[in-house]
MARKOLKOL-809214 format. One line per 3 residues: number of its first residue (from 1); their letters; for each residue x, y, z of N, C-alpha, C. Coordinates in Angstrom, 2 decimals. Example, Ala and Ser with C-alpha at 12.3 -4.5 7.8 and 13.67 -1.06 7.14 Angstrom:
residues 2
1 = AS = 13.19 -5.69 7.80 12.30 -4.50 7.80 13.20 -3.30 7.80; 12.85 -2.25 7.08 13.67 -1.06 7.14 12.90 0.03 7.87
//
This chain:
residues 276
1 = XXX = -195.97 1.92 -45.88 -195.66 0.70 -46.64 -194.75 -0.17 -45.81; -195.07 -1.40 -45.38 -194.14 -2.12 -44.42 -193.84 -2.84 -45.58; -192.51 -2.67 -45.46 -191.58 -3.65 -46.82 -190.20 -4.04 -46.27
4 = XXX = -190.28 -5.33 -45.86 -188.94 -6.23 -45.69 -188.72 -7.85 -46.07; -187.66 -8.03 -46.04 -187.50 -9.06 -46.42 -185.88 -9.57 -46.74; -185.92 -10.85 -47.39 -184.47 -11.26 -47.99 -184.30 -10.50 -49.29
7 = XXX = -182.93 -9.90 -49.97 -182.03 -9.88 -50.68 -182.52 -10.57 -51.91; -182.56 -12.25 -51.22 -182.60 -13.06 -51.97 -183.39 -13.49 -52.88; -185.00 -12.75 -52.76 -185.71 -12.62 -53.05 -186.51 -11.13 -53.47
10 = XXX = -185.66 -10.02 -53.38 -186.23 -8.92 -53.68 -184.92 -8.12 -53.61; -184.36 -7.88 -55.05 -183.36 -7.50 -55.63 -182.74 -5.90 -55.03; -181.76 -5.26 -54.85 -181.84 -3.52 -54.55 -182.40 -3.07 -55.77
13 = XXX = -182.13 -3.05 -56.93 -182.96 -2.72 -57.89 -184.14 -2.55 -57.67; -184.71 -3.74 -57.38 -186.66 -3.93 -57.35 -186.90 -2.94 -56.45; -186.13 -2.83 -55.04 -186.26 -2.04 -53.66 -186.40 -0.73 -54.89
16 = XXX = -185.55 -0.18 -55.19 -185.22 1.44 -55.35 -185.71 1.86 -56.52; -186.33 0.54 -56.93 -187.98 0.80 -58.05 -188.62 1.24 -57.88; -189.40 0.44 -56.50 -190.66 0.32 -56.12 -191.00 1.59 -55.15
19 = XXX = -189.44 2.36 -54.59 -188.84 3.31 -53.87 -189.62 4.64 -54.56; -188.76 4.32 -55.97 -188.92 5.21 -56.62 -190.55 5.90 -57.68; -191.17 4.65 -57.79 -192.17 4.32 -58.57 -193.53 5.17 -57.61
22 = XXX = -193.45 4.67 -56.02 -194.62 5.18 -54.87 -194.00 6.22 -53.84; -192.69 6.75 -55.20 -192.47 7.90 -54.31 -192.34 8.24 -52.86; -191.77 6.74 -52.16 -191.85 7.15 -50.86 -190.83 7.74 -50.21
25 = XXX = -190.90 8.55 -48.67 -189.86 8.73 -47.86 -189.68 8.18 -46.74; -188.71 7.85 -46.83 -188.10 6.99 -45.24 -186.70 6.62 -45.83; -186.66 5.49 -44.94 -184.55 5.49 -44.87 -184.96 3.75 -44.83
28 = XXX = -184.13 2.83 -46.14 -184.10 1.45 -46.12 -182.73 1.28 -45.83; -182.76 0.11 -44.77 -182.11 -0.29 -43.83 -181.55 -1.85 -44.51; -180.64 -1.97 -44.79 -179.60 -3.18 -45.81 -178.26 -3.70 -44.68
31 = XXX = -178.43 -5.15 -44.09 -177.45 -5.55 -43.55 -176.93 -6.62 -44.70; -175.60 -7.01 -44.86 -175.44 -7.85 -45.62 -173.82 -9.22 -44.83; -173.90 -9.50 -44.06 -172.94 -10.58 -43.47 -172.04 -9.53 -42.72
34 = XXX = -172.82 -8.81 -42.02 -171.83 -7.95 -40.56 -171.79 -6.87 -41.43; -172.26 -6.15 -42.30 -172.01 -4.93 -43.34 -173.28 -4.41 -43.13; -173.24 -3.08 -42.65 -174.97 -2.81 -42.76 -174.41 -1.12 -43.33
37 = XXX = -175.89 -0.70 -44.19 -176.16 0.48 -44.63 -177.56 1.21 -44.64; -177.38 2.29 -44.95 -179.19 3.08 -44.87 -178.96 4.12 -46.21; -180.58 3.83 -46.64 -180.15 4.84 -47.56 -181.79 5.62 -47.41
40 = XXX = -181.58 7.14 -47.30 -182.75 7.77 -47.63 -183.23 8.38 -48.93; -184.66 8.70 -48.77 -185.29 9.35 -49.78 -186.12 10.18 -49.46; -186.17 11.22 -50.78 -187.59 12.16 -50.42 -188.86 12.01 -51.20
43 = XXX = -189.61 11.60 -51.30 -190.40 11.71 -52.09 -190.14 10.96 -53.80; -189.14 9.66 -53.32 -188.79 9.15 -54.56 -187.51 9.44 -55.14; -186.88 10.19 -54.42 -185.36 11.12 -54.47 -184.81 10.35 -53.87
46 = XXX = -183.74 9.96 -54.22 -181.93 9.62 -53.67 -181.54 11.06 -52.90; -181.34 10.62 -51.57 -180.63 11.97 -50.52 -179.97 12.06 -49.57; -179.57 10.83 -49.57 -178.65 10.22 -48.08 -178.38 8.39 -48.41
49 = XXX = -176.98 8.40 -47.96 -176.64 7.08 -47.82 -175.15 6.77 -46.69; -175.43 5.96 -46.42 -174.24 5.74 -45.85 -173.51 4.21 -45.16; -172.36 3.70 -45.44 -172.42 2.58 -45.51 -170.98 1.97 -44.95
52 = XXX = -171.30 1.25 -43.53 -169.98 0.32 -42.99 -169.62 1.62 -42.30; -168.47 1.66 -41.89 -167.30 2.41 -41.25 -167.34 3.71 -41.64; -167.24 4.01 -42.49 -167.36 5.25 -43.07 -168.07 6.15 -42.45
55 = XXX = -167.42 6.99 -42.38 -168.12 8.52 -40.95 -169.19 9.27 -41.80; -169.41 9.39 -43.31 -170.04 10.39 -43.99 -170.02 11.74 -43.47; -169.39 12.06 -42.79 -169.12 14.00 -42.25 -168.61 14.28 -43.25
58 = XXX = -168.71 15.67 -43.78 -168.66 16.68 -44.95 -167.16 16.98 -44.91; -166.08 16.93 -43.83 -164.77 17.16 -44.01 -164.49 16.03 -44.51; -164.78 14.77 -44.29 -164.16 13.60 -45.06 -164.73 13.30 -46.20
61 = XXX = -166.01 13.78 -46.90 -166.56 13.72 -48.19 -165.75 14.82 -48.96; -164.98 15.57 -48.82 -164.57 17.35 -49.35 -163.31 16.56 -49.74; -162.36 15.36 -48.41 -161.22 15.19 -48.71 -161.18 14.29 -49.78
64 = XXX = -161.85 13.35 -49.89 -161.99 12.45 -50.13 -162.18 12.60 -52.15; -162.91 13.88 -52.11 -163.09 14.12 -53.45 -161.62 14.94 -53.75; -160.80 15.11 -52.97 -159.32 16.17 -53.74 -159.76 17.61 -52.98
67 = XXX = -160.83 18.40 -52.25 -161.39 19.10 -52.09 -160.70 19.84 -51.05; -160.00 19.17 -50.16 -159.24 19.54 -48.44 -158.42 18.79 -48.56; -157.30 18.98 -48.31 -155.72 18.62 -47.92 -155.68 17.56 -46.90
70 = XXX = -155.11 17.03 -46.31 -154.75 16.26 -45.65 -154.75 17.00 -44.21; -154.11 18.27 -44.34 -153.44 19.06 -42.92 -154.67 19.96 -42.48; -155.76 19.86 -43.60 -156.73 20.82 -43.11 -157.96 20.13 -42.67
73 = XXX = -157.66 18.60 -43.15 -158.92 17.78 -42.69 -158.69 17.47 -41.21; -157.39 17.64 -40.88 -156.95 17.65 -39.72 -157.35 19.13 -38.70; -157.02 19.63 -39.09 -157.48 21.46 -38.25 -158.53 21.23 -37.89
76 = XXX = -159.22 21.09 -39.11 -161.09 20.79 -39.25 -161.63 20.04 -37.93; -160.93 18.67 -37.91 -161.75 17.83 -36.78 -161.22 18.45 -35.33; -159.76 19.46 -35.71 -158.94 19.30 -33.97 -160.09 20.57 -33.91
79 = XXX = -160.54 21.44 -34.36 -160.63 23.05 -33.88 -162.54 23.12 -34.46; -163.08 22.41 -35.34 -165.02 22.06 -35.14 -165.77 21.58 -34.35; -165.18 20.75 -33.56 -165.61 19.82 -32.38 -166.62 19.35 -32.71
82 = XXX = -168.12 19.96 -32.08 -169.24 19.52 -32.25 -170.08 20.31 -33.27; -169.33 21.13 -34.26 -170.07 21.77 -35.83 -171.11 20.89 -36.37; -172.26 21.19 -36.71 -172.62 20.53 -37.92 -172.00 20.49 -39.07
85 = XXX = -172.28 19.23 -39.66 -171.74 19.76 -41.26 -172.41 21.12 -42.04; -173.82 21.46 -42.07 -174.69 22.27 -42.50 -173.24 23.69 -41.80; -173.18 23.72 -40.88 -172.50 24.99 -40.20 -170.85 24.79 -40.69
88 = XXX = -170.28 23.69 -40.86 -169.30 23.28 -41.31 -169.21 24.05 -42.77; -169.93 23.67 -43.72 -170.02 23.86 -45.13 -169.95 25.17 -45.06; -170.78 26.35 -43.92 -171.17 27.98 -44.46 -170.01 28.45 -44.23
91 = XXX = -168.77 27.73 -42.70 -168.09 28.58 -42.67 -166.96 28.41 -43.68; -166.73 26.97 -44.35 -165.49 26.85 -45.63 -165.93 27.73 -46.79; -167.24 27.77 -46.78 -167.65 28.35 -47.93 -166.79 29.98 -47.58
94 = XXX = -167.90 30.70 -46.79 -166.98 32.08 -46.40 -165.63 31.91 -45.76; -164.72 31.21 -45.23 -163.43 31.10 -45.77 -162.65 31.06 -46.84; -163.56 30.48 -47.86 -162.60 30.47 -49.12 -162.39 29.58 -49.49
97 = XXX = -162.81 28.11 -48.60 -161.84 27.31 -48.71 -162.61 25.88 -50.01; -163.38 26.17 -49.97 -164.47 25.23 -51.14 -165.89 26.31 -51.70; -165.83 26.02 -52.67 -167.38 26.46 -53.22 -168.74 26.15 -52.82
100 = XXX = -169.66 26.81 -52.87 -171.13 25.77 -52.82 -170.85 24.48 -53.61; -170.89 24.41 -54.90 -170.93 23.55 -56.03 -169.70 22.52 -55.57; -168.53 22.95 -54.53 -167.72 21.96 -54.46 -168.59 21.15 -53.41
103 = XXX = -169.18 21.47 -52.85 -169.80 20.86 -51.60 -170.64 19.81 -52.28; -171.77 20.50 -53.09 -172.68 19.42 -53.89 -172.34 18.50 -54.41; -171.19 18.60 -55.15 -170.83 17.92 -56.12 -169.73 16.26 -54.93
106 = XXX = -168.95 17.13 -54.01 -168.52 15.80 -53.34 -169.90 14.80 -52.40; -170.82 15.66 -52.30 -171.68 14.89 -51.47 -172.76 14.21 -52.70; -172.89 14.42 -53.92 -173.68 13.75 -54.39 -172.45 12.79 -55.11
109 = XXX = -171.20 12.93 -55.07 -170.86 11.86 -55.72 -170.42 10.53 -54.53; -170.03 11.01 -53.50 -169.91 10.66 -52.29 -170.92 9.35 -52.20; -172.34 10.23 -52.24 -173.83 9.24 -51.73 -173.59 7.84 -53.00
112 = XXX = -173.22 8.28 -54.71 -173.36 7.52 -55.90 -172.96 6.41 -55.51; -171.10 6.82 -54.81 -170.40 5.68 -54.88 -170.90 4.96 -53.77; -171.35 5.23 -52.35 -172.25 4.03 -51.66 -173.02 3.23 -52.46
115 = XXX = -174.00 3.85 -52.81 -174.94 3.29 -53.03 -174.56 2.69 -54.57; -173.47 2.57 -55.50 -173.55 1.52 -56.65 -173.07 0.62 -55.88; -172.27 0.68 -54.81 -171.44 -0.68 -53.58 -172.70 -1.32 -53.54
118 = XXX = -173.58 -0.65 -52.79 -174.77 -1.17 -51.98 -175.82 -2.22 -53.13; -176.32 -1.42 -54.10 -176.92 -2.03 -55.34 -176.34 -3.24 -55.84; -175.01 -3.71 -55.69 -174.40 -5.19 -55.96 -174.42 -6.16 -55.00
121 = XXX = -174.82 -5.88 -53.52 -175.59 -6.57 -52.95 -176.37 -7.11 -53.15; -176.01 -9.05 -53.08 -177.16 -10.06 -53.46 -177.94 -10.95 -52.22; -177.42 -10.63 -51.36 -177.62 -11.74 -49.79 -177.64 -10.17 -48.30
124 = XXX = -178.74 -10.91 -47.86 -178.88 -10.32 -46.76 -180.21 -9.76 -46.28; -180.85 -8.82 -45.38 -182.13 -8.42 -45.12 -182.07 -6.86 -45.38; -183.14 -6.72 -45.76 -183.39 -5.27 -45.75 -185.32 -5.18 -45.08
127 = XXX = -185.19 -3.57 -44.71 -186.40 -3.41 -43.97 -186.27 -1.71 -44.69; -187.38 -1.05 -44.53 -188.12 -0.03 -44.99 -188.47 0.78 -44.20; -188.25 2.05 -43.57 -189.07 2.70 -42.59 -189.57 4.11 -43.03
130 = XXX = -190.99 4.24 -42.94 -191.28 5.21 -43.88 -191.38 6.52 -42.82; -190.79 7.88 -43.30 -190.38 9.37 -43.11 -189.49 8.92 -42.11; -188.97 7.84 -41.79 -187.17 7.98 -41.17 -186.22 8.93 -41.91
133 = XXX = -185.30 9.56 -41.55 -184.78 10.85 -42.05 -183.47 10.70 -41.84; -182.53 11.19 -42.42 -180.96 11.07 -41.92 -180.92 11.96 -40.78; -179.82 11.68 -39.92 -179.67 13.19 -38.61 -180.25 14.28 -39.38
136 = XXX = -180.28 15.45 -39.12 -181.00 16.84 -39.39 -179.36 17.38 -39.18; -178.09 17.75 -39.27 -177.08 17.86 -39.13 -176.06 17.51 -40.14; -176.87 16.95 -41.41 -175.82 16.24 -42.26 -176.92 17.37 -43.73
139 = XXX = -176.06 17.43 -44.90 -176.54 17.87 -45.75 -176.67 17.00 -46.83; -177.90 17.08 -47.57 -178.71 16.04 -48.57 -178.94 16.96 -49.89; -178.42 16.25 -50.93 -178.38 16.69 -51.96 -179.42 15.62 -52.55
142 = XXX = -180.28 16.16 -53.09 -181.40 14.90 -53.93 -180.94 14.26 -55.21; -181.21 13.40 -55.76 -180.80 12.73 -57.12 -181.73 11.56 -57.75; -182.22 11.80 -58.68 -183.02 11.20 -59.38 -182.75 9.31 -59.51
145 = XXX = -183.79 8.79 -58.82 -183.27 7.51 -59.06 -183.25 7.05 -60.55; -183.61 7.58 -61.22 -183.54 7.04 -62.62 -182.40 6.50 -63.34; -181.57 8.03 -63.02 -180.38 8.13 -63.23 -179.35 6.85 -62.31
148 = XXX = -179.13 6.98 -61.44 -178.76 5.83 -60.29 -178.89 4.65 -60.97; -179.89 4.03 -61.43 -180.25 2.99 -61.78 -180.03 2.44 -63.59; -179.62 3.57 -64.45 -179.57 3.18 -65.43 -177.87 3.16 -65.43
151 = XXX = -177.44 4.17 -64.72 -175.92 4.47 -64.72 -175.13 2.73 -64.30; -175.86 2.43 -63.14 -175.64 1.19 -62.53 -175.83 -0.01 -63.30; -176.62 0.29 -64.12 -176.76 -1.13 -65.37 -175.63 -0.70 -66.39
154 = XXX = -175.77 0.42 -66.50 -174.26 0.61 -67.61 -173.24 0.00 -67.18; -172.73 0.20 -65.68 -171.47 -0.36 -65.44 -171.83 -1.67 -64.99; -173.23 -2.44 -64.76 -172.42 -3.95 -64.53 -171.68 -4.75 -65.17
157 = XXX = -171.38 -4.57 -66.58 -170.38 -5.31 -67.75 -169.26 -5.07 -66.65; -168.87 -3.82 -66.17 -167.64 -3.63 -66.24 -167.19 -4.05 -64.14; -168.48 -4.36 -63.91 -168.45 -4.66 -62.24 -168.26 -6.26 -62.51
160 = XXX = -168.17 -6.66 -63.67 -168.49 -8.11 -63.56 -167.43 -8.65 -63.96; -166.65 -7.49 -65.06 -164.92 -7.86 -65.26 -163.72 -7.51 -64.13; -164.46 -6.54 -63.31 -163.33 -5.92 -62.85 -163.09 -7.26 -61.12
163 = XXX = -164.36 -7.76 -61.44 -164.46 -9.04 -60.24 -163.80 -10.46 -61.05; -163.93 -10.46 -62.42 -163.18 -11.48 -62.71 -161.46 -11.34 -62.62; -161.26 -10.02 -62.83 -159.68 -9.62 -63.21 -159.35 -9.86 -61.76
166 = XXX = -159.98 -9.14 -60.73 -159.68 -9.04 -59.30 -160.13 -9.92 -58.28; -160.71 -10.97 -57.92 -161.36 -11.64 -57.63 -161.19 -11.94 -56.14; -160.03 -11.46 -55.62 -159.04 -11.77 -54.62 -158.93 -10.37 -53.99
169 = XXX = -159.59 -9.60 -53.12 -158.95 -8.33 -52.33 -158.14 -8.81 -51.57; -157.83 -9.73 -51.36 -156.99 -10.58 -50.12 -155.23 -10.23 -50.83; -154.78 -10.21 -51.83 -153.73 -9.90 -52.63 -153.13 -8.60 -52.17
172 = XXX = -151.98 -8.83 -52.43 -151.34 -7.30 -51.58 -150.66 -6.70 -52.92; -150.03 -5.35 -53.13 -149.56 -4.76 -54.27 -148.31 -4.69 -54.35; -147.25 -4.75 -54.77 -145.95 -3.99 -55.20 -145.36 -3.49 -56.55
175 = XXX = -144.78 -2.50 -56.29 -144.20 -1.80 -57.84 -143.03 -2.59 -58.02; -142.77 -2.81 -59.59 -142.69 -3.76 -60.21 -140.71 -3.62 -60.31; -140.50 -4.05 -60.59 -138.74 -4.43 -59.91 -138.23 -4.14 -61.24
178 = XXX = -139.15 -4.47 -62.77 -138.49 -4.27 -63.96 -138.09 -2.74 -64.40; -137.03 -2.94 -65.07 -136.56 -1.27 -65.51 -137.72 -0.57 -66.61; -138.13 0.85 -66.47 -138.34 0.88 -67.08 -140.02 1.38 -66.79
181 = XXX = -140.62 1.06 -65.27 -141.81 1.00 -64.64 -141.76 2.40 -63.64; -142.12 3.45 -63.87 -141.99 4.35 -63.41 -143.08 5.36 -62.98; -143.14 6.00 -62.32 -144.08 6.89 -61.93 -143.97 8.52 -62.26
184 = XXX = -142.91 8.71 -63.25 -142.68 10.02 -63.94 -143.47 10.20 -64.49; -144.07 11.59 -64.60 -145.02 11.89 -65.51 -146.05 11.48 -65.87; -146.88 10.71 -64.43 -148.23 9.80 -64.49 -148.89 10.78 -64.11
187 = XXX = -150.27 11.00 -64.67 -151.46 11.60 -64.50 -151.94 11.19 -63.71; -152.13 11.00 -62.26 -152.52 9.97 -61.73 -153.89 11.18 -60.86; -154.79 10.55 -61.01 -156.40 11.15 -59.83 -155.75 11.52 -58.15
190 = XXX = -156.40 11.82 -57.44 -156.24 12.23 -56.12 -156.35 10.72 -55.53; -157.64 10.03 -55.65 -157.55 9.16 -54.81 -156.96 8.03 -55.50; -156.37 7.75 -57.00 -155.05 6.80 -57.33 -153.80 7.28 -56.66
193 = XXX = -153.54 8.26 -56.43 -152.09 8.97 -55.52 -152.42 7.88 -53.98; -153.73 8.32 -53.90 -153.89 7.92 -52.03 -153.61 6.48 -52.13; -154.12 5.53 -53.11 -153.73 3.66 -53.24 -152.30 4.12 -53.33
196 = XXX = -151.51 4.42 -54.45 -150.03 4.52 -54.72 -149.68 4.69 -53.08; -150.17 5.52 -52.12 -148.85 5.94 -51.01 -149.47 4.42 -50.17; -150.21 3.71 -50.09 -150.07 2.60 -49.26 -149.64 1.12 -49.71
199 = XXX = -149.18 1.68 -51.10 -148.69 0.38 -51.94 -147.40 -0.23 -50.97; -147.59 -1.48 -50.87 -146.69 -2.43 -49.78 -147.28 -3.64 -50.00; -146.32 -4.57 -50.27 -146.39 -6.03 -50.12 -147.12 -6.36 -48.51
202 = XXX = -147.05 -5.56 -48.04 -147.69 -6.40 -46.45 -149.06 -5.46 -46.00; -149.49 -4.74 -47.34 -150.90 -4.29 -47.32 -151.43 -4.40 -48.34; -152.83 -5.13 -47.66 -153.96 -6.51 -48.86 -154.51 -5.06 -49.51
205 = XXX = -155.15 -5.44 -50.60 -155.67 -4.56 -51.31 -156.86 -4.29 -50.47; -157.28 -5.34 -49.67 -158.72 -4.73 -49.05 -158.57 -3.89 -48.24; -157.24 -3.38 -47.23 -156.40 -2.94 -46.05 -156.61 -1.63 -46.61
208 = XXX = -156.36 -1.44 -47.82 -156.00 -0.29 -48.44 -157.23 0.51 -49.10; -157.96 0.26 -49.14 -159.66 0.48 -49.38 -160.14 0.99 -48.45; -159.85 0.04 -47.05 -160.61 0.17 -45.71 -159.67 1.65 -45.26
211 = XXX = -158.26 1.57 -45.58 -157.65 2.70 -44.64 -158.41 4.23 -45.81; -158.66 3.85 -47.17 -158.87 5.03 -47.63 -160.56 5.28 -47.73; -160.91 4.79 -47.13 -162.73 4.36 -47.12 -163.02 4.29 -48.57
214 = XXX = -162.67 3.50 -49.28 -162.98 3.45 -50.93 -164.10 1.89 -50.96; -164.97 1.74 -51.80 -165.81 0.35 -52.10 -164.84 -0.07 -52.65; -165.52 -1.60 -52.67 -164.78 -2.43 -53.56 -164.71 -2.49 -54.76
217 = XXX = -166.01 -1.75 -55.30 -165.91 -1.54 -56.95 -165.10 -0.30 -57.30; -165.19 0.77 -56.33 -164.02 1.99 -56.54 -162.39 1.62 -56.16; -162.15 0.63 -55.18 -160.76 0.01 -55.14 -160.46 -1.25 -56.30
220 = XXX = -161.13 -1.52 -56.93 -160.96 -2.60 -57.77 -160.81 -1.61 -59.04; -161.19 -0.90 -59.43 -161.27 -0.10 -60.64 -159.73 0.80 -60.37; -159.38 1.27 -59.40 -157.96 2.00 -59.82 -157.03 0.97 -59.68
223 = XXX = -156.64 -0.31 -59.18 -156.13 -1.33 -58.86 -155.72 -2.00 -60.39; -157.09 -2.33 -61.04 -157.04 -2.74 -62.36 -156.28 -1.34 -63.57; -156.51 -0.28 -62.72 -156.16 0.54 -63.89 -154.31 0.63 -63.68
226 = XXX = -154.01 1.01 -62.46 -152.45 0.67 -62.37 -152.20 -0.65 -62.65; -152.45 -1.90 -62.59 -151.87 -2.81 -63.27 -151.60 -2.92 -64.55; -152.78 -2.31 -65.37 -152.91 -2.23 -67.18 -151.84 -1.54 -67.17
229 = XXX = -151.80 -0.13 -66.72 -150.50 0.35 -66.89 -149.29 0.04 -66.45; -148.87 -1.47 -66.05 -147.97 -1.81 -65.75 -147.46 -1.04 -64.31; -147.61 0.17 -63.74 -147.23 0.36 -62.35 -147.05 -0.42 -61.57
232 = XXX = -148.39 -1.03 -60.67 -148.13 -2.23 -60.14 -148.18 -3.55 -60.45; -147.55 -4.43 -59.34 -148.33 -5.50 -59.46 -148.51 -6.79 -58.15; -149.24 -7.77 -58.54 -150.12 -8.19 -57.85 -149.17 -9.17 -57.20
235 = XXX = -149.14 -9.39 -55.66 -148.48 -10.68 -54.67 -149.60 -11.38 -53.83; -149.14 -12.70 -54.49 -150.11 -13.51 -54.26 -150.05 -13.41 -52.54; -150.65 -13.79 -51.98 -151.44 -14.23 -50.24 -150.26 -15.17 -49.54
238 = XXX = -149.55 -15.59 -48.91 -148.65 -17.00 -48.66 -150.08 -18.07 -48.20; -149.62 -19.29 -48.65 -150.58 -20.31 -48.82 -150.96 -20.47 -47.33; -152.12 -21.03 -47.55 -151.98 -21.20 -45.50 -151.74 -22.60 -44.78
241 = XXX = -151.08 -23.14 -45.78 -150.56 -24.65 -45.34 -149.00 -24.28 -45.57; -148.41 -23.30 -45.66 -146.66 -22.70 -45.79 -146.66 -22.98 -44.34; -145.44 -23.77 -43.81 -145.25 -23.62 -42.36 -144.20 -22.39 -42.17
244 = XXX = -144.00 -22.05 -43.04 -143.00 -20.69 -42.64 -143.32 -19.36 -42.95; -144.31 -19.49 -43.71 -145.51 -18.06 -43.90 -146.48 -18.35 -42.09; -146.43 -19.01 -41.90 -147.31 -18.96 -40.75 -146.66 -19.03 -39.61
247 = XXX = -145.22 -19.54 -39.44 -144.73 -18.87 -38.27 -144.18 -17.71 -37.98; -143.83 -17.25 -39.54 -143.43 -15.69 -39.90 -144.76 -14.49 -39.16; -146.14 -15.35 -39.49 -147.01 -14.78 -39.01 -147.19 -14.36 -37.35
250 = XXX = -146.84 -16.14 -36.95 -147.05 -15.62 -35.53 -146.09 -14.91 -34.77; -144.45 -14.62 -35.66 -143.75 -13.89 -34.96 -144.19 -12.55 -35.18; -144.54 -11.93 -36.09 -145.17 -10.28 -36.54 -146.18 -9.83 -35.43
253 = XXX = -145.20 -8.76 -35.05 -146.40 -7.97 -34.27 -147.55 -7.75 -34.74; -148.65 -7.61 -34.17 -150.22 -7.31 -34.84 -150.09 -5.66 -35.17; -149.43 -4.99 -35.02 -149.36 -3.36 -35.43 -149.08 -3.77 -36.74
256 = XXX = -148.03 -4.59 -37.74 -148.49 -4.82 -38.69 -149.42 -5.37 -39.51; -150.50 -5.54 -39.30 -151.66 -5.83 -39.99 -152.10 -4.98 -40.65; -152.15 -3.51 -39.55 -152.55 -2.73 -40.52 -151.83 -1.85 -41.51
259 = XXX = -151.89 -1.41 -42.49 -151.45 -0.55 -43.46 -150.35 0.80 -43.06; -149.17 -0.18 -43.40 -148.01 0.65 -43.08 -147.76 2.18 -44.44; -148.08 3.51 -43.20 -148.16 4.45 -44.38 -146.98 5.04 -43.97
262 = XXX = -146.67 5.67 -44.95 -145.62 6.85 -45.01 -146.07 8.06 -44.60; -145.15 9.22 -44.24 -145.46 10.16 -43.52 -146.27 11.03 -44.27; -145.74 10.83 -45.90 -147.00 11.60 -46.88 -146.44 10.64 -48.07
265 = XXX = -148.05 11.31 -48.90 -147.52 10.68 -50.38 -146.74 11.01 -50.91; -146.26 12.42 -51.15 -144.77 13.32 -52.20 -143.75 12.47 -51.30; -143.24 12.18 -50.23 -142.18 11.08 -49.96 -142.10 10.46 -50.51
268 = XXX = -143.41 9.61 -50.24 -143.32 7.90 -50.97 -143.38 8.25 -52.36; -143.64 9.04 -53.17 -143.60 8.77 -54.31 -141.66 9.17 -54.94; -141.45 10.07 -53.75 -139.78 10.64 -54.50 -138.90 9.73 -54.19
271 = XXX = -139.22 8.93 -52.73 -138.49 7.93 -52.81 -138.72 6.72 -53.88; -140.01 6.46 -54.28 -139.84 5.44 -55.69 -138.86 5.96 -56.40; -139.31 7.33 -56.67 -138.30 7.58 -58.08 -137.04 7.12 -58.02
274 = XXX = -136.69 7.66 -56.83 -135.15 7.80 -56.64 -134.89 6.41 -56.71; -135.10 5.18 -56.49 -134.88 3.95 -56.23 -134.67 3.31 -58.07; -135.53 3.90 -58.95 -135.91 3.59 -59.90 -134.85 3.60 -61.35
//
């Protein structure tokens, strides 16, 4: 099936219909303004995706879900070298160190969150290549496009507020100066801890996405959820006609651009307290 074309004219939806409908396999190929992704299938199956920067290796899908520590995602890359993930996965498994089911479960939720990013894509080209395959080195968990696709209409209400509330990744975060705003006794997810430790006025919310490989609909959704709860809040951009936001600029070293972290999160979070 040779199938390409504009975005603009043939929706991801329609694509992972028509995907799904003639049951084909191959890997569709989605650039969207310097952003490109691939996503495979088997036989009409969701089984691979992967998208932008993001390495998709199985130590950073494991961390990424709460699964591996910080110090072990580290061991992992200094002391695996050239492992497959497939060989990666047997030996954590017989270590101890994750389950089968933990494995499945970060790599099929892993592939979801690409690909609902990818599905809100409205501009750009896509092309089709049929029995293209991901490397043979990476592990594929299958998933029903059905599911994918109805789940994804459930949340556009809430992809469509969370772009009105947020509209701006360009906005940087800080915790809030009033008494009373605290981080005691917050329930907070693994990867809301990971936004909390790069919270800084001089890192954009997009900085902080990119350093934690999160989409924009998964960084916009914990962003909106610490603000409701009053934790953080939002600093506007300096205008770009400020002549003193912009010479402030050109005196700043470029090492600050990027996302000034702390040595860990339990710091940054004991030092909030203590400040508080």
């Amino acid at each position: 099936m040779a199938l390409k074309g504009e975005l603009e004219h043939f929706s991801t939806t329609q694509l992972f219909n028509l995907i799904n409908l003639a049951r084909k396999t191959g890997t569709l190929f989605i650039e969207q303004e310097g952003k490109q992704a691939q996503i495979s299938f088997r036989e009409g199956k969701l089984i691979y995706a992967q998208s932008g920067s993001q390495d998709g290796q199985l130590a950073s899908m494991l961390h990424r879900a709460g699964k591996l520590s910080d110090d072990q995602v580290r061991l992992i890359r200094e002391r695996a070298g050239t492992t497959s993930d497939k060989q990666l996965g047997l030996l954590l498994i017989n270590a101890g160190y994750v389950s089968q089911a933990d494995i499945i479960q970060s790599i099929q939720q892993y592939t979801l969150d690409v690909v609902y990013d990818i599905l809100a894509w409205s501009r750009g080209r896509f092309a089709f290549e049929d029995n293209r395959m991901p490397p043979p080195d990476r592990i594929t968990v299958p998933i029903d496009l059905e599911n994918v696709i109805i789940e994804y209409t459930r949340n556009m209400r809430e992809v469509e507020h969370l772009e009105k509330e947020l509209p701006n990744l360009d906005f940087a975060l800080k915790f809030p100066d009033r008494p009373g705003a605290s981080l005691r006794n917050i329930n907070l997810s693994v990867e809301e801890w990971r936004v909390v430790s790069f919270i800084n006025p001089k890192n954009s919310i997009r900085q902080i996405a990119k350093a934690n490989e999160m989409s924009e609909m998964e960084i916009r959704q914990i962003v909106y959820g610490l603000l409701q709860a009053g934790l953080v809040e939002l600093v506007r951009p300096p205008r770009k006609d400020d002549p003193q936001q912009s010479a402030a600029r050109r005196r700043r070293p470029t090492s600050q651009q990027t996302p000034q972290v702390k040595k860990t999160v339990v710091n940054k979070l004991i030092s909030r307290i203590k400040s508080l």
